[in-house]
C-alpha positions in Angstrom: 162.8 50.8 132.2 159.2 51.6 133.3 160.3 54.3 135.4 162.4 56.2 133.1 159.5 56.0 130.4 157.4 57.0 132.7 159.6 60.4 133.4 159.5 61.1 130.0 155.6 60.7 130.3 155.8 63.0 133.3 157.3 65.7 131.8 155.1 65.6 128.9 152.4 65.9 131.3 150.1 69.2 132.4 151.0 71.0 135.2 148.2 73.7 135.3 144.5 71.7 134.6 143.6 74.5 131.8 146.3 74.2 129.5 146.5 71.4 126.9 149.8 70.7 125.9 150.6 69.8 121.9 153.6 67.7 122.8 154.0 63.9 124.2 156.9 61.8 125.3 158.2 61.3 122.4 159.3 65.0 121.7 161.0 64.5 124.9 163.1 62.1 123.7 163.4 63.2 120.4 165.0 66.7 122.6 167.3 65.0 124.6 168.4 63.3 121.7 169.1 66.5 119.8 170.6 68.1 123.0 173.1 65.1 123.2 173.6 65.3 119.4 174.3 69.2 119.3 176.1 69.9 122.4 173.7 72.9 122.3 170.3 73.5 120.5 168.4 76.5 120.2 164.6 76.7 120.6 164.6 77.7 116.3 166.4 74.4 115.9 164.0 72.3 118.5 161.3 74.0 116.9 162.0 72.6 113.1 163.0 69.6 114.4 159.9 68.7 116.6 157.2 70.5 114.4 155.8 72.5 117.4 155.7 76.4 117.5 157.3 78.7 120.1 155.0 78.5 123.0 155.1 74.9 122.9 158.8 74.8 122.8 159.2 77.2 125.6 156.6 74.9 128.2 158.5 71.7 126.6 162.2 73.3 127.9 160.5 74.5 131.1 159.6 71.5 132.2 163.1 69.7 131.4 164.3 72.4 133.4 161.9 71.3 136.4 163.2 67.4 136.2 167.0 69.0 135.8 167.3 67.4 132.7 168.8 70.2 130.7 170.7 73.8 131.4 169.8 76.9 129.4 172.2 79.5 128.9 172.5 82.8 126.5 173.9 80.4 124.1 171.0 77.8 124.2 169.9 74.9 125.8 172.6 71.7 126.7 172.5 68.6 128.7 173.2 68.3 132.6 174.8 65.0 133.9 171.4 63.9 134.9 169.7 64.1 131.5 173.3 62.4 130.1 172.6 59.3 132.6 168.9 59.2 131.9 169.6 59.1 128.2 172.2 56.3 128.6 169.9 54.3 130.7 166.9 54.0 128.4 169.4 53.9 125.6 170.0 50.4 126.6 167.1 49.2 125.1 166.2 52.0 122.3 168.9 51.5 120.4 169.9 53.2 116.4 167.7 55.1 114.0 167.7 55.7 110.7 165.1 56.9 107.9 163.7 54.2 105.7 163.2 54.6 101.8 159.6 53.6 100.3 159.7 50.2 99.5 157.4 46.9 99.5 156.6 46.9 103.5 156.6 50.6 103.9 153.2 52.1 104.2 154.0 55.5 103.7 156.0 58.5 101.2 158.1 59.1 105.1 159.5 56.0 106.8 162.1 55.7 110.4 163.4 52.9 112.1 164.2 52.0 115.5 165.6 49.6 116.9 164.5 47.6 120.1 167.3 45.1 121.9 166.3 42.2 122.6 162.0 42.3 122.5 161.4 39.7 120.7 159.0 38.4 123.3 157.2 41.5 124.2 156.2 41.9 120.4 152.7 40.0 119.8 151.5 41.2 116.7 152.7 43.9 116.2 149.1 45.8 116.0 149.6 47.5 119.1 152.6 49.6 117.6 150.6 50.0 114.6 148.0 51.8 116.9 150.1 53.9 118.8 151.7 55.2 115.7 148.2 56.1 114.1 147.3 57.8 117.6 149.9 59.6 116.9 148.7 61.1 113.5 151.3 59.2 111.7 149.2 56.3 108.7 150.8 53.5 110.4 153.8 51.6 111.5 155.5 47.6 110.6 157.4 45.8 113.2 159.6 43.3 112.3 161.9 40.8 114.5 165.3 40.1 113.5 166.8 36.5 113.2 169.9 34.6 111.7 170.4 38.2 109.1 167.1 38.1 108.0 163.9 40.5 108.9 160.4 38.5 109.8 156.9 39.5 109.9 156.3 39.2 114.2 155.3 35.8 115.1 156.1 34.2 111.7 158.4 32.8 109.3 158.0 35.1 106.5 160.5 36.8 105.8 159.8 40.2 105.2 162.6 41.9 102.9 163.3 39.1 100.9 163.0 40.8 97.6 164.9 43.8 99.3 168.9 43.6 99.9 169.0 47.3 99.4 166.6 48.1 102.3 168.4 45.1 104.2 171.7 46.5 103.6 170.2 50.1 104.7 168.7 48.6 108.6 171.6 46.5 109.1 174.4 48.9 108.8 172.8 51.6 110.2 170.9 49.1 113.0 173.2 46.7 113.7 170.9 44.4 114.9 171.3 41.4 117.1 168.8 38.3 117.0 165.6 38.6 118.9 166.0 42.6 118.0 162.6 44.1 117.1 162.4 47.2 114.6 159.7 49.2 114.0 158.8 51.4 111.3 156.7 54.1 111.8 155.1 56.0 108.2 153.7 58.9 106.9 153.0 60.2 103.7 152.7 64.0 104.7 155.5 64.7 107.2 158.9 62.8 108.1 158.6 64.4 111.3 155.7 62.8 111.9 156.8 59.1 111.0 159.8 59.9 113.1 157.8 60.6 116.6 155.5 58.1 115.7 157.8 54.8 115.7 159.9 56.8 119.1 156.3 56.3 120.7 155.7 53.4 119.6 158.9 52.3 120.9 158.3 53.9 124.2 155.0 52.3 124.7 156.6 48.6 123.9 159.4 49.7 126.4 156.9 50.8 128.9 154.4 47.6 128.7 157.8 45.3 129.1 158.4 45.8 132.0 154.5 46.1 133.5 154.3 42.2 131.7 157.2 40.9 133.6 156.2 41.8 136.9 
């Protein structure tokens, strides 16, 4: 898993010293994702989605294009059989989304989930997420561990969403978490966007320090 976080990293990396590039690995992901959504995307619809402008978006497909990730065409941009397996692999591990309404462990007006299979033990405190998410210009993110239908605080017994069956409800059906799942929920209060890229790197950095730990 190391590897393919680290190809995501890669790509999201300079490839002439002068230019400073306004995307990270989590707007790769976020594209394939959209890609494997849409069949096809458009650089208007990757735009909007990611928040970057047009010379960002351009560099961002060029250099999918230089790991054979994607095709473009006249029609748009789709996924090659390569950037299909990559997807699946790390999607072993990253597992649903979903947005997250304001409620009593939400820090922020914009809230997403995502789910992490089986990290129980990689979580510590949860502060590391919380920093990556904040490096990310999003105000924050809560990670909580799932156990026996209920959602704890990591590395305690306090259970989180107690006075919340709605927001339960909500992360289980559109989860479907296992125990010793971890979720994390990244927030903002200015942009969705924003709290959505945030948790996907926060994710990726858990991911990415998982496998370094159990070497």
């Amino acid at each position: 898993m190391h590897l393919l976080v680290k190809t995501l990293e890669d790509i999201s990396s300079r490839y002439a010293p002068s230019r400073i590039l306004s995307f990270n690995s989590a707007h790769v992901f976020k594209t394939l994702q959209l890609i494997e959504n849409e069949k096809t995307v458009s650089r208007n619809l990757l735009s909007k989605e990611l928040g970057l402008g047009e010379g960002s978006i351009k560099t961002l497909i060029k250099h999918l294009k230089m790991e054979q990730m994607i095709i473009t065409t006249t029609n748009g941009t789709r996924m090659s059989d390569k950037g299909k397996s990559f997807l699946t692999k790390i999607s072993t591990n990253i597992g649903s989304e979903t947005s997250v309404p304001q409620c009593s462990i939400s820090i922020g007006k914009f809230n997403h989930a995502v789910l992490l299979k089986q990290m129980k033990i990689e979580i510590r405190s949860g502060i590391e997420q919380r920093d990556i998410a904040i490096k990310m210009g999003a105000k924050g993110a809560t990670t909580l561990r799932y156990e026996n239908e209920k959602f704890f605080t990591v590395n305690t017994d306090y259970d989180a969403l107690q006075k919340e069956p709605l927001i339960i409800k909500l992360l289980v059906n559109k989860l479907n978490p296992r125990n010793d799942d971890i979720v994390i929920i990244g927030s903002d209060d200015s942009s969705y966007i924003k709290a959505e890229l945030a948790t996907k790197l926060a994710a990726l950095y858990t991911l990415e320090n998982h496998d370094k730990h159990s070497y």
